[in-house]
C-alpha positions as CSV (number, residue, x, y, z in Angstrom):
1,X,-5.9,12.4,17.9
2,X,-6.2,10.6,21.1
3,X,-3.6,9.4,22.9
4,X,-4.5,5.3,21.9
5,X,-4.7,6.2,18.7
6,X,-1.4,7.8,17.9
7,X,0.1,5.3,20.4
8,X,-1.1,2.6,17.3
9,X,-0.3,4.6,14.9
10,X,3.0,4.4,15.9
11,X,3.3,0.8,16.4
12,X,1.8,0.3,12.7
13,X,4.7,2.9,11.7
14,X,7.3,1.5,13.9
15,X,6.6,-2.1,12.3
16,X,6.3,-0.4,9.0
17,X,9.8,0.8,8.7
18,X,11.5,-1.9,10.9
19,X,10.4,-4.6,8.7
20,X,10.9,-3.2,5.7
21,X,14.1,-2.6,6.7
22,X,15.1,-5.8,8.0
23,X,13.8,-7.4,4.7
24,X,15.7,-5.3,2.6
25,X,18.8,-6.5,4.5
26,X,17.8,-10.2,4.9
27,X,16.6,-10.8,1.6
28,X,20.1,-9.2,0.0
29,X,22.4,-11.3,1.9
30,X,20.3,-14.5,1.3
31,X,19.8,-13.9,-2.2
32,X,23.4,-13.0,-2.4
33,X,24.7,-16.2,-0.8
34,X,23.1,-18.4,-2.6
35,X,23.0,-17.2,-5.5
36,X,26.3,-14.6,-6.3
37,X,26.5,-11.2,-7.4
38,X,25.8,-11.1,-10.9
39,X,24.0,-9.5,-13.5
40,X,20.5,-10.9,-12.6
41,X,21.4,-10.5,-8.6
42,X,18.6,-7.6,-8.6
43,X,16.0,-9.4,-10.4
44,X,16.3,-12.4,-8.0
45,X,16.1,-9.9,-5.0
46,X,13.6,-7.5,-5.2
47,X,10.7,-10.5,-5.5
48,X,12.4,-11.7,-2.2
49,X,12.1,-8.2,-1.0
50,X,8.7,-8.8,-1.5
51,X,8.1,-11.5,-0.1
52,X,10.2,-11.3,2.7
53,X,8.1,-7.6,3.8
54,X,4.8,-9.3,3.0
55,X,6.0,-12.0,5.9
56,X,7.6,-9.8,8.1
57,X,5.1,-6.8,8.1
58,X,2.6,-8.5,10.1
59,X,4.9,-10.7,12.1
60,X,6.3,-7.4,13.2
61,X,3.1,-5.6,14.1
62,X,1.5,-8.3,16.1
63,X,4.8,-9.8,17.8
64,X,6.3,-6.1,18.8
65,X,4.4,-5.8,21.5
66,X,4.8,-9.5,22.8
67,X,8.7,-9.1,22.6
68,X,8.6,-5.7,24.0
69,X,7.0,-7.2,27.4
70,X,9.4,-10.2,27.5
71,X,12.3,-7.5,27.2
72,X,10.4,-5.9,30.5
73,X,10.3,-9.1,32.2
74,X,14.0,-10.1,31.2
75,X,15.0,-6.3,32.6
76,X,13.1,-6.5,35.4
77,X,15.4,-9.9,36.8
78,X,18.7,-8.3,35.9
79,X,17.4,-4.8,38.0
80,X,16.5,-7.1,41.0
């Protein structure tokens, strides 16, 4: 596999993971502060699991790379 291509692949992966991840995590604490722990607490959040990786996949995949050049920029000040 070229070198572009795994380079994607990775992204796709990266983004994959990080915003599953981050959904699983936001979407428990919101659903847990506004709503309590209680018997129904995992019925309420696995459709705003859902949800919340539905929104964030993409987001993630197409604003990685924008965020990972300001991050350059902002390093690049602080090393001058």
């Amino acid at each position: 596999m070229s070198r572009v291509k795994l380079s994607r692949l990775r992204q796709l992966v990266f983004g994959f993971y990080m915003s599953g991840i981050m959904s699983v995590l936001m979407s428990g604490v919101i659903t847990l502060l506004n709503t309590g722990l209680d018997g129904g607490f995992f019925y309420r959040w696995g459709p705003a699991f859902l949800v919340a990786w539905a929104v964030a996949f993409p987001l993630v995949t197409f604003i990685a790379p924008f965020a990972g050049k300001l991050t350059a920029s902002t390093m690049r000040r602080f090393e001058s």
